[in-house]
C-alpha positions as CSV (number, residue, x, y, z in Angstrom):
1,X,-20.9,-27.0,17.0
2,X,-22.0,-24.5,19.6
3,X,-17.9,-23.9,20.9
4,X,-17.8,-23.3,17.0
5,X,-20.0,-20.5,16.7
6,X,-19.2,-18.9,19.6
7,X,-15.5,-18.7,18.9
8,X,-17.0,-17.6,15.1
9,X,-18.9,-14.4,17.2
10,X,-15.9,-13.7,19.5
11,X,-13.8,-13.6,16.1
12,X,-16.4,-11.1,14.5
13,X,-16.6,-8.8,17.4
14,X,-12.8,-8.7,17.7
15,X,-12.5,-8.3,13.6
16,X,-14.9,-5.4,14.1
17,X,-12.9,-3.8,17.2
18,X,-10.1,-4.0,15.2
19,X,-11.3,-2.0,12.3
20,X,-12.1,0.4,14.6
21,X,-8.7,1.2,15.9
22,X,-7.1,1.0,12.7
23,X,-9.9,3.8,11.5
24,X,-8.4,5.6,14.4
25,X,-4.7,5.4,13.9
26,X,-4.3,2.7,16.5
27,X,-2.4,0.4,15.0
28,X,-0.7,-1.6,17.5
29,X,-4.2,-1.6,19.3
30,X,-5.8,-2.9,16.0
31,X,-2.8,-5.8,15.6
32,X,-3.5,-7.4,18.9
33,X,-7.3,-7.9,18.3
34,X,-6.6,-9.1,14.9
35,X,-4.5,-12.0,16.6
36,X,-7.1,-12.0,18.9
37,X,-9.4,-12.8,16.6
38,X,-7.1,-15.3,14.6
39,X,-6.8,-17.7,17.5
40,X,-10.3,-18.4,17.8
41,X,-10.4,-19.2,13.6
42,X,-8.8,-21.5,11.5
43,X,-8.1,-21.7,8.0
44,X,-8.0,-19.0,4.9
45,X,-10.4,-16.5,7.9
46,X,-7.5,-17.4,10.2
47,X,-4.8,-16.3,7.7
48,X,-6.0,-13.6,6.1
49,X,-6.6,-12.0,10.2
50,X,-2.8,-13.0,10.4
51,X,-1.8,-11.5,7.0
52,X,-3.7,-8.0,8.2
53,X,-1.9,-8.2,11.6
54,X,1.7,-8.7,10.4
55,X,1.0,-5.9,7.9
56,X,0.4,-3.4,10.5
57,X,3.4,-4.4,12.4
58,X,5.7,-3.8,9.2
59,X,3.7,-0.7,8.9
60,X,4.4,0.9,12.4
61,X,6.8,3.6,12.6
62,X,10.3,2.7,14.6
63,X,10.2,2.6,18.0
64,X,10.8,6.0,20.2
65,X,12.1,4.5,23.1
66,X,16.2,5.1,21.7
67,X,18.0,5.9,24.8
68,X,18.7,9.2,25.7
69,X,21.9,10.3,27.0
C-alpha cells in the first residue's frame, strides 16, 4: 500500500509538471511527463495520461530537421 501511494504522488507531481509545460507551449516537454506519469498508474488514470500524451504528439508541428543541401 505504501509503493502504491507513493507511485500515486510521483504520478500527481509529474501530471502537474506537465500541465505546466503544455501552459507554456512545451509540448514535447509536457508528453514525456505525461508518460512519466502513466507508468507509475494503471487503469482509466493510466489511460487517460496516455490518451493526453499521444494527443500532443499528433499535435506537434513536423519536424525541422529536413536536410539541407
Amino acid at each position: 500500500m505504501l509503493a502504491e501511494d507513493a507511485a500515486q504522488h510521483q504520478a500527481e507531481a509529474l501530471t502537474a509538471r506537465a500541465v505546466e509545460a503544455e501552459q507554456a507551449g512545451k509540448t514535447s516537454v509536457a508528453r514525456l511527463y505525461y508518460e512519466q506519469a502513466a507508468r507509475r498508474l494503471t487503469g482509466a488514470q493510466r489511460e487517460e495520461l496516455l490518451a493526453r500524451a499521444r494527443a500532443l504528439q499528433r499535435a506537434r508541428p513536423a519536424s525541422r530537421t529536413a536536410a539541407v543541401r
